[in-house]
Every structure is written in structure tokens, then in C-alpha cells.
C-alpha positions as CSV (number, residue, x, y, z in Angstrom):
1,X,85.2,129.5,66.1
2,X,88.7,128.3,64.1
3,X,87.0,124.7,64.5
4,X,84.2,125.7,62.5
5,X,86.2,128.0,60.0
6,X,88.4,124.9,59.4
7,X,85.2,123.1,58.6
8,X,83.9,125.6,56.8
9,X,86.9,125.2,54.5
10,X,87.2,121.6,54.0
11,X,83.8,121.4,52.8
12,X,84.6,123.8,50.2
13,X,87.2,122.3,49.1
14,X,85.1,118.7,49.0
15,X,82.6,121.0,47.0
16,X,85.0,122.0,44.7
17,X,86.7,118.9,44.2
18,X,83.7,117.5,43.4
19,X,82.5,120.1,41.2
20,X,85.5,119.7,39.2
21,X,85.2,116.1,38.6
22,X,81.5,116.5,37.2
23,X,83.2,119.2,35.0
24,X,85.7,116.6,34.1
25,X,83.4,114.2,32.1
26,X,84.7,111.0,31.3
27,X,83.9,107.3,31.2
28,X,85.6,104.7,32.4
29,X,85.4,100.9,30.9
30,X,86.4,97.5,32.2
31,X,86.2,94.6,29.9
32,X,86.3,90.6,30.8
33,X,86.2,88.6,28.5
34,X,82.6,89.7,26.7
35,X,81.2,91.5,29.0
36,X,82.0,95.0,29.0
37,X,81.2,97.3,31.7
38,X,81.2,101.5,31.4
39,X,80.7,104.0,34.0
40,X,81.0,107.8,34.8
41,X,84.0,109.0,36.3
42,X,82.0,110.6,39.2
43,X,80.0,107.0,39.8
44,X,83.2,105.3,40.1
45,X,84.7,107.2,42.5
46,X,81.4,107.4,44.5
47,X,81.3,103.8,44.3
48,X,84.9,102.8,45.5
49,X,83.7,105.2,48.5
50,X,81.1,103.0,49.3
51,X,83.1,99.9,48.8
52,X,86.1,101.3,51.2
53,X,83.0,102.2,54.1
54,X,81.5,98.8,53.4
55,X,85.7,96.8,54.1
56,X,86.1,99.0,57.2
57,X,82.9,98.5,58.8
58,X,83.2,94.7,58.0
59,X,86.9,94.9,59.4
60,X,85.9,97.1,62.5
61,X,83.0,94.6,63.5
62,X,85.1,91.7,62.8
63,X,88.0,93.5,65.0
64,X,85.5,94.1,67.8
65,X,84.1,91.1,68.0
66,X,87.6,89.2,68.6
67,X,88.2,91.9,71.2
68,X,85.3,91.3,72.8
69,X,86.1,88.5,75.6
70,X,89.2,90.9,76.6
71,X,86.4,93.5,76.9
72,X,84.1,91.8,79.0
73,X,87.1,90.5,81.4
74,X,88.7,94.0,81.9
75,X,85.1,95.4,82.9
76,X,84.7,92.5,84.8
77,X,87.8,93.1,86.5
78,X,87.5,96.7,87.1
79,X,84.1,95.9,88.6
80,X,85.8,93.1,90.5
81,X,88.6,95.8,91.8
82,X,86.1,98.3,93.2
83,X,84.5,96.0,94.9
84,X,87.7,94.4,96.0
85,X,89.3,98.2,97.3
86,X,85.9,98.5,98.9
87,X,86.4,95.4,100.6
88,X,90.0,96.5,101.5
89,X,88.6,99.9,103.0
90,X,86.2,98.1,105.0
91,X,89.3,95.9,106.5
92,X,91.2,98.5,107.4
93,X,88.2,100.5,109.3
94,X,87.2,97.0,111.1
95,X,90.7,96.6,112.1
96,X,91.3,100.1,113.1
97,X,87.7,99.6,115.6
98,X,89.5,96.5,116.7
99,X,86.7,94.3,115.1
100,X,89.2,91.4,113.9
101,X,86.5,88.7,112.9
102,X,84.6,91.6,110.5
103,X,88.0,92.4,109.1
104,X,88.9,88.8,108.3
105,X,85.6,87.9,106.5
106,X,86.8,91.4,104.5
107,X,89.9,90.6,103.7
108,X,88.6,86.9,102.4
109,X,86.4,88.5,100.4
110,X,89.2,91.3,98.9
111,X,91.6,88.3,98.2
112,X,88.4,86.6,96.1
113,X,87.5,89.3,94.3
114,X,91.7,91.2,93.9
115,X,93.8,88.1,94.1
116,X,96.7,87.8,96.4
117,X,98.5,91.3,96.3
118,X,101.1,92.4,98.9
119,X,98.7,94.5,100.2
120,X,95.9,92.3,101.1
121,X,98.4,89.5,102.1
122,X,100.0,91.8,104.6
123,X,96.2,92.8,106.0
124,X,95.6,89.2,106.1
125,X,98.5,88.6,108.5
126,X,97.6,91.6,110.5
127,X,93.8,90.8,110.8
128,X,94.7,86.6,112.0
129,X,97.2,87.7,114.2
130,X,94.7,90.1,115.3
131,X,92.1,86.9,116.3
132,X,94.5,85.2,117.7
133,X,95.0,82.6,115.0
134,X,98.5,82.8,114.3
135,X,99.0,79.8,112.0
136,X,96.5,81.9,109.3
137,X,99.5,84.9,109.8
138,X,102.4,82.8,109.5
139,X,100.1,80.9,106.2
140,X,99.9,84.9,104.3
141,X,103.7,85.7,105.6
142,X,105.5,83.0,104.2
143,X,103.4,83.9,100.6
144,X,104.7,87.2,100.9
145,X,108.3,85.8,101.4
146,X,107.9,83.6,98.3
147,X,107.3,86.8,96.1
148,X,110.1,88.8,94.9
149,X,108.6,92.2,95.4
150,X,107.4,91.2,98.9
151,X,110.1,89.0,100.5
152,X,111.2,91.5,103.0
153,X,108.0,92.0,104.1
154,X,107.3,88.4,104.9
155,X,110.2,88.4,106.6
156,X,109.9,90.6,108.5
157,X,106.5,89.4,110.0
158,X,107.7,85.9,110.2
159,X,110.9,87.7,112.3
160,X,108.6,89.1,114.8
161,X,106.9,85.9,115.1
162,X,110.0,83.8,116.3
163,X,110.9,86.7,118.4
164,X,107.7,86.3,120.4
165,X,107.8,82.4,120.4
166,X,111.7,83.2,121.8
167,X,112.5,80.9,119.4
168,X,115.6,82.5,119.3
169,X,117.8,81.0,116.7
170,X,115.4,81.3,113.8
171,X,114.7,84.3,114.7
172,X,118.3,85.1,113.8
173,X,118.4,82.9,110.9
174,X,115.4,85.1,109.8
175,X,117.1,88.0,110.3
176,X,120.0,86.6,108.0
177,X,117.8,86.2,105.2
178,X,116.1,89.7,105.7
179,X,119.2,91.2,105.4
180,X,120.0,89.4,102.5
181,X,116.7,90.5,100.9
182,X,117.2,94.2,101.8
183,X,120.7,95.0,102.9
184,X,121.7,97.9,105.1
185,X,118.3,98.3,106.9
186,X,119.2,100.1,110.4
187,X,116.3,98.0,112.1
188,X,117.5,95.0,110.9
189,X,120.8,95.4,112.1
190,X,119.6,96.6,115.9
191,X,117.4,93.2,115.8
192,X,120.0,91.0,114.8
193,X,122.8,92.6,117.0
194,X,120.0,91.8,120.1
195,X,119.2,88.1,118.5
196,X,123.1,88.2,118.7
197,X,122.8,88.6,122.5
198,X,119.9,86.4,123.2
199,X,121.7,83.9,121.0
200,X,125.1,84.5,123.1
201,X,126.6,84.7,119.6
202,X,129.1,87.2,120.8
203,X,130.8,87.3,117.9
204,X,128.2,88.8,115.6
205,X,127.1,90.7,118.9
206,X,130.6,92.5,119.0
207,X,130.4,93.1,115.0
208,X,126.7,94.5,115.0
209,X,127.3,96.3,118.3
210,X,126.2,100.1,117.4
211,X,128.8,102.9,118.2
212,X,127.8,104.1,121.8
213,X,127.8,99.9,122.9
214,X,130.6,99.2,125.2
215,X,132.6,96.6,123.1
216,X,134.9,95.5,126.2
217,X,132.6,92.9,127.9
218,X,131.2,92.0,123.7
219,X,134.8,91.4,122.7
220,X,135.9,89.4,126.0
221,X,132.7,87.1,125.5
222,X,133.8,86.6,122.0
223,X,137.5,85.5,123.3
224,X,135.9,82.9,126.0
225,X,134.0,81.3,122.9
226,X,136.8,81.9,120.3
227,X,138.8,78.3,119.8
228,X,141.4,79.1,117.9
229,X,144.3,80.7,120.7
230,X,145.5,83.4,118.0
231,X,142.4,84.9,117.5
232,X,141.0,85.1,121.1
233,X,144.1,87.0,122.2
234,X,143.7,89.4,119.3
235,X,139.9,89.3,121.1
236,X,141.2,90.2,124.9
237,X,143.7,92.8,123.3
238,X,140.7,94.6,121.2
239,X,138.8,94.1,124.9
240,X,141.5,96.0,127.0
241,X,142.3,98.5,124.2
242,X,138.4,99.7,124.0
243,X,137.9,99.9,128.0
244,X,141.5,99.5,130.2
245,X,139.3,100.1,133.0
246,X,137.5,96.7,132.0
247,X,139.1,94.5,135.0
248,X,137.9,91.0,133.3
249,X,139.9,92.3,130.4
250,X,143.1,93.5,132.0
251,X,143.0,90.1,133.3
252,X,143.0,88.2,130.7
253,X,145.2,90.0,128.7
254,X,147.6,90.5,131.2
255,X,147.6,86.5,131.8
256,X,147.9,86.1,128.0
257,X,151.5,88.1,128.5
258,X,152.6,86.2,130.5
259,X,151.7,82.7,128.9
260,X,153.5,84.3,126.0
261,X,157.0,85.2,128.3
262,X,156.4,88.4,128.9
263,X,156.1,89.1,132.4
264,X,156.9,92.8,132.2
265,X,154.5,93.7,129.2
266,X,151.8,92.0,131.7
267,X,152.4,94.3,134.7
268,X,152.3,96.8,132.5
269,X,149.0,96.2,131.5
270,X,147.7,95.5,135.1
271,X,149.1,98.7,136.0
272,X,147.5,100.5,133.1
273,X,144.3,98.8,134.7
274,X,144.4,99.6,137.6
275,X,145.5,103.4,137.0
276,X,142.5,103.7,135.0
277,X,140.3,101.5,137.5
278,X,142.0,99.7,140.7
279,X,140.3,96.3,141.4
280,X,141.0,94.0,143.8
281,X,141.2,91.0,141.4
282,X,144.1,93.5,139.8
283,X,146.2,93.5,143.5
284,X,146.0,89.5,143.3
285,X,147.4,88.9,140.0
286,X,150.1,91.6,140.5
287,X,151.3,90.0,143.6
288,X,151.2,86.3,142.5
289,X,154.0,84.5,143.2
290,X,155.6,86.7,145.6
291,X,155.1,85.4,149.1
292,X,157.7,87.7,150.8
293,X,155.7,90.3,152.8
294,X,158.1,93.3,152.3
295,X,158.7,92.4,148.9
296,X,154.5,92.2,148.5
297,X,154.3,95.7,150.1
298,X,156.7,97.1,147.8
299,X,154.7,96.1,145.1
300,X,152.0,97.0,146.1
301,X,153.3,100.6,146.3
302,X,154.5,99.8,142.3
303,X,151.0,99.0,141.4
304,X,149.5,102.0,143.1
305,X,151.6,104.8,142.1
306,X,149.5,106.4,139.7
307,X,146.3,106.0,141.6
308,X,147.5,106.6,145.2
309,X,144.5,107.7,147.0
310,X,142.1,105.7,145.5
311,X,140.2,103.8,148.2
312,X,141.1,100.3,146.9
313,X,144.9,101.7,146.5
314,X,144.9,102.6,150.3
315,X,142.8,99.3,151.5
316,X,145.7,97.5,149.0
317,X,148.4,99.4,151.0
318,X,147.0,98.6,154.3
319,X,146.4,94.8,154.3
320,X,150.1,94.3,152.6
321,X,151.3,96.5,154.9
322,X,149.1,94.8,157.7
323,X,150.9,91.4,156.9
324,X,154.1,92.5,156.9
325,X,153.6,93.6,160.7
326,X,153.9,97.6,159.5
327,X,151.2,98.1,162.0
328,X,152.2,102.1,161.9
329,X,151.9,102.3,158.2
330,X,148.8,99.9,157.9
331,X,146.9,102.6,160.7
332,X,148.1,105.4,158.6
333,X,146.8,104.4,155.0
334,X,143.0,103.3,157.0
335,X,142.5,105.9,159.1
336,X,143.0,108.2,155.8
337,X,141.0,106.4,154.1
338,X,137.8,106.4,156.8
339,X,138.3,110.2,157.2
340,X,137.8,110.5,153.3
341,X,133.9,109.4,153.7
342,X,135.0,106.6,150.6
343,X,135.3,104.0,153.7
344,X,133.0,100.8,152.8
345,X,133.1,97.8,155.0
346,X,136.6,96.2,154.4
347,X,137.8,99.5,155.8
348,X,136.5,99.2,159.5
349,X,137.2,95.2,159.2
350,X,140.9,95.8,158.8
351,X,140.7,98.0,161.5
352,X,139.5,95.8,164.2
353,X,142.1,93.3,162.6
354,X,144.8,95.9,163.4
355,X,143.3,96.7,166.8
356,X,143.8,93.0,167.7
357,X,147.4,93.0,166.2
358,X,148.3,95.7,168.0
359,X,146.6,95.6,171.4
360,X,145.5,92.1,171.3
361,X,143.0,90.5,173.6
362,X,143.2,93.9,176.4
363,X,139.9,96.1,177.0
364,X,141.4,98.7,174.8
365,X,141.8,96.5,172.0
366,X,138.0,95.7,172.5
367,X,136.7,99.4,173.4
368,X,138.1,99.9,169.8
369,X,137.2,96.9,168.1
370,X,133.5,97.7,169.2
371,X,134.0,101.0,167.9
372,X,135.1,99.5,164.2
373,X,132.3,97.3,164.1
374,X,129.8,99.2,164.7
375,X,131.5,101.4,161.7
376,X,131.5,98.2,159.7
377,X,127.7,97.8,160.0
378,X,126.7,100.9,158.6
379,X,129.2,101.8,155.8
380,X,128.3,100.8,152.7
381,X,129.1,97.0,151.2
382,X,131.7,96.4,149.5
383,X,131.2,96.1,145.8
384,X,130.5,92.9,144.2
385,X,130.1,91.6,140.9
386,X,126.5,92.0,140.9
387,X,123.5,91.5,138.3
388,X,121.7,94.7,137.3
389,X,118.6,92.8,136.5
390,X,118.0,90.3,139.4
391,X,120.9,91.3,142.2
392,X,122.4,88.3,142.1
393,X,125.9,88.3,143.2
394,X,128.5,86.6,141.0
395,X,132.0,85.4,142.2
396,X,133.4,86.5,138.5
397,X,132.8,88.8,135.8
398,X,130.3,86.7,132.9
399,X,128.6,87.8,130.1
400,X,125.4,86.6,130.9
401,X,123.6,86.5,134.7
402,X,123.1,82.4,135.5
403,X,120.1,83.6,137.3
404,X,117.8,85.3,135.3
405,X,119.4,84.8,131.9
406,X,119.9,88.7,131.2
407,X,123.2,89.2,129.0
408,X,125.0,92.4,129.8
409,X,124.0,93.4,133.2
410,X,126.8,91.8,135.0
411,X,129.0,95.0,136.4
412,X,131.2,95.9,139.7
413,X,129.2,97.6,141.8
414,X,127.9,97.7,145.8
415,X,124.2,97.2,145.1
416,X,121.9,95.6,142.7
């Protein structure tokens, strides 16, 4: 209603403008040279309305037919795009019914018809690797790397590629370059921390290692590799302070100490080992260099102080007390120990070593001996360094098994 009111009023104005320039009379003239040329007011102005219609329809076809290429390629296009997306829909459907040869000739015909878009260069990967023809998906990944808007993506597929080939270091030089293209991605940084591992780079390892990772057994790899002296103590330090119960570390820290001329700071740290987690390898460097039994059984008693009935503590006890021909206290210190139920093998062994000490070759000694051994055959093993992965048992602690390859699994323990 208020459209046609408004209309309603501009043609009355028009009307009355009109009328008033009939009212108004008038002639106007325009002379050149001789000729001479007079005309109404009102025809003049009707006229120059004519003319102006004529110049903008001249100046609107001219316009639209320079415009009309750019015209004709936009429908083009957008005729070219619906038939590209439903390509693209017809892809994704193939590839979702597992069809990968109806999705490839799909995708070809998307990429004629849309052009090389992140999206259909990321379904082109997806659909060759999906026949099997993995050059075609390393072909569209590495064109997604070369674009800006895309690299990570690119990538990321070509990352997963080296990861199944196990072509382990570019896999990690991959990774280094995704993180590059999008920093502070929390998958990036689990993969490279396990490239890290398969790499045996334990240096990164230990610096991408996520919070809950035991850093001991990262760190200590990282000192075995480290050349420079300085910094792989500062390594077996970090080791020890993270896990004191780590024995490989105690070790080697403690050793370091004592390289250094300080013999005291490096009992200290086997002690602070072994209170936190007695190991036999502990009992052998703390008694090295003393070869006077007594003085190895006092020791002994130094190391064990804060850990005294701890199974290895007591076996510790009775094979130093055992050499030093303290049959009494040797008995003592193993017949606790096989009354606790912690008795493993070693146990029963030392006992038929004692039984032959002290009775020596008479039928009691071999009533008891008998005895022990059959103890010894079914008390659990004594712990090894053993492989978590494949059982295999290792003379020394290393941070990856020789046998199957598997970093990480290497751990004290009495089975696999």
C-alpha cells in the first residue's frame, strides 16, 4: 500500500512539473553560423530525455558486451562446479562402499572439471592408496605439501607413508617439517617422540618424552650416546634424580663420582639406590676393592641399613657373611629369609653351599642338601634383566632388546 501511495505521488509531481513547464512558454534558439534553430521549451527537454535514454542504452549494451566472456566463463564454471561437487559426492559414497576403482575415475573427473583443491587432492590420496597404488598417493601428497594452505596436510600423509615403509629416518625428518608447518600439534609431538625411539635418537626421545614417561632409562640412553663427558654426566645425574631406584643409573652416576674423586658422594648415591631398590649389581660396586672378608661384611651391613629385610639385603648379608666363614650368621639371615615366602632360588642355593661348609661331605650334610635343592627347583627364578617383548635375557641393562629390536622393554624382573 505505501509503495503505491509513493507512486501515486511522484507521478503527480511529474504531472505537475510538467504542467508547469507547458504553462511556462518559451522558445529556445541555437544559432551556428547561418543556420538558426528554435524550439519549445517543453520539446527541448523532451528531447534531451530521449537523447540521455539513447547514451545509456548505447553505454549499457557496449558495457555488456565487454562483460560478456567473464559472463559466459563464470556460468561455465558454476556449471563446471556442480558437476565437479557431484563428482566429489559420488567419491566419497564409492569410497565409503569400499569401491576404490569407481572412486578414482570420480575423483579424475572432479579434479578435471574443479581443479586441484585441497579437498579433492586429499580424496585422491585416500582413493590410490585405497587401490593399492601408492605412488598415485605420494604423487597428490607431495602437491598438497607444495601449497601453503595445505602443507600440513601433505605432510602429514607423506608421514604416515614412511612410517609404514619403516623408513624410519624420514619419517622423522617428516615430522620435523610438520612441526615446522603447524607448531604445537599434540599428535605430532607423540609421533615424533616414538620416531625418536625407533630412530634410537634418545635425545629428542627424552625431550618429547610426555609427562607420565619414565625419563630414567630415556636420560641414561641419551648419556651412553652423549660425546661430550660434561654433558652425559649432567645426563646420568638427571637419570638418578628422576628414578634412584633406576640401578643402571645409580651405577653410572655413582662411577662418575668416583672418576671425579669423590668416593664418598658415590656410596652415597649407591646407598640412596639401593634404599630405594637393592640390586645385586649395587652390592658389587659397593664392595669393590675390598677383598678383606670381615671388612666386606661390614659393608655390607653399611649398604643395607636402611633396607634391612629386603630379600636381596638378607641374600647380600648371607653370602658376605658366608665367605667370611660366619656360618652362624649366614644360617640366620637365610633361614629368615626362606620363612618370609620372598625366597627365590639363590636362597636354597646358598643353603646347600652352607650345608657343605658346615657338615661337609657326611649324610647329614646330604639329607639337607637334598632338602635345599629340591627347594631350589620350585621357588621362583631369580630376576634377570629380561625383555618384555621377546624374553630374552640380557647380561646388562640396554635401551633397546638386541633380539627383537623393541626399545624400552628391557626391565629387572623373574619372567618374561
Amino acid at each position: 500500500m505505501r509503495r503505491a501511495i509513493w507512486l501515486l505521488l511522484v507521478c503527480v509531481v511529474c504531472v505537475g512539473l510538467a504542467w508547469v513547464l507547458m504553462r511556462m512558454g518559451g522558445v529556445v534558439e541555437v544559432r551556428v553560423g547561418d543556420t538558426f534553430i528554435g524550439l519549445s521549451l517543453p520539446i527541448l527537454l523532451l528531447l534531451l530525455a530521449v537523447l540521455f535514454l539513447v547514451l545509456h542504452g548505447i553505454i549499457v549494451g557496449l558495457r555488456a558486451l565487454a562483460n560478456w566472456p567473464a559472463r559466459a566463463r563464470a556460468r561455465r564454471a558454476a556449471r563446471n562446479r556442480e558437476k565437479g561437487e557431484a563428482a566429489l559426492t559420488r567419491a566419497l559414497v564409492s569410497l565409503a562402499a569400499g569401491s576404490a576403482d569407481t572412486a578414482r575415475g570420480e575423483v579424475r573427473k572432479a579434479r578435471s572439471l574443479m581443479g586441484d583443491t585441497p579437498q579433492l587432492l586429499l580424496l585422491t590420496a585416500e582413493a590410490e592408496r585405497m587401490a593399492g597404488r601408492e605412488e598415485g598417493a605420494t604423487e597428490a601428497f607431495q602437491a598438497l605439501a607444495k601449497r601453503e594452505d595445505s602443507r600440513f596436510l601433505g605432510l602429514r600423509g607423506l608421514l604416515r607413508q614412511a612410517i609404514q615403509r619403516k623408513d624410519w629416518p624420514a619419517a622423522q625428518a617428516l615430522a620435523r617439517e610438520a612441526e615446522a608447518a603447524y607448531p604445537n600439534a599434540a599428535w605430532l609431538r607423540e609421533e615424533r617422540a616414538v620416531l625418536a625411539l625407533r630412530t634410537q635418537d634418545w635425545r629428542e626421545a627424552l625431550a618429547l618424552a610426555a609427562p607420565d614417561t619414565p625419563r630414567a632409562p630415556l636420560a641414561m640412553a641419551a648419556a651412553a650416546q652423549e660425546p661430550d663427558a660434561t654433558r652425559a654426566a649432567e645426563l646420568e645425574k638427571q637419570a638418578f634424580q628422576s628414578d634412584p631406584g633406576f640401578t643402571p643409573a645409580v651405577l653410572a652416576h655413582a662411577a662418575r663420582m668416583g672418576a671425579t674423586g669423590s668416593p664418598r658422594r658415590a656410596r652415597n648415591v649407591l646407598e640412596a639406590g639401593w634404599a630405594t631398590a637393592p640390586h645385586p649389581q649395587i652390592a658389587e660396586a659397593y664392595l669393590e676393592g675390598e677383598t678383606e672378608p670381615l671388612a666386606r661384611v661390614k659393608l655390607a651391613e653399611t649398604l643395607v641399613h636402611s633396607n634391612r629385610t629386603h630379600p636381596e639385603s638378607r641374600l647380600l648379608l648371607a653370602r658376605a657373611a658366608l665367605a667370611a666363614g660366619l656360618t652362624g650368621r649366614a644360617r640366620t639371615e637365610l633361614e629368615a629369609l626362606a620363612e618370609s615366602g620372598a625366597a627365590d632360588a639363590r636362597t636354597y642355593l646358598l643353603l646347600v653351599e652352607l650345608e657343605q661348609v658346615e657338615h661337609g661331605d657326611s649324610p647329614v650334610a646330604r639329607t639337607a642338601e637334598a632338602k635345599w635343592l629340591r627347594a631350589a627347583t620350585t621357588a621362583a627364578p631369580e630376576p634377570r634383566w629380561r625383555c618384555g617383548h621377546c624374553g630374552k635375557v640380557h647380561p646388562r641393562w640396554a635401551p633397546v632388546c638386541d633380539a627383537c629390536g623393541t626399545p624400552g622393554r628391557i626391565s629387572w624382573s623373574r619372567t618374561a
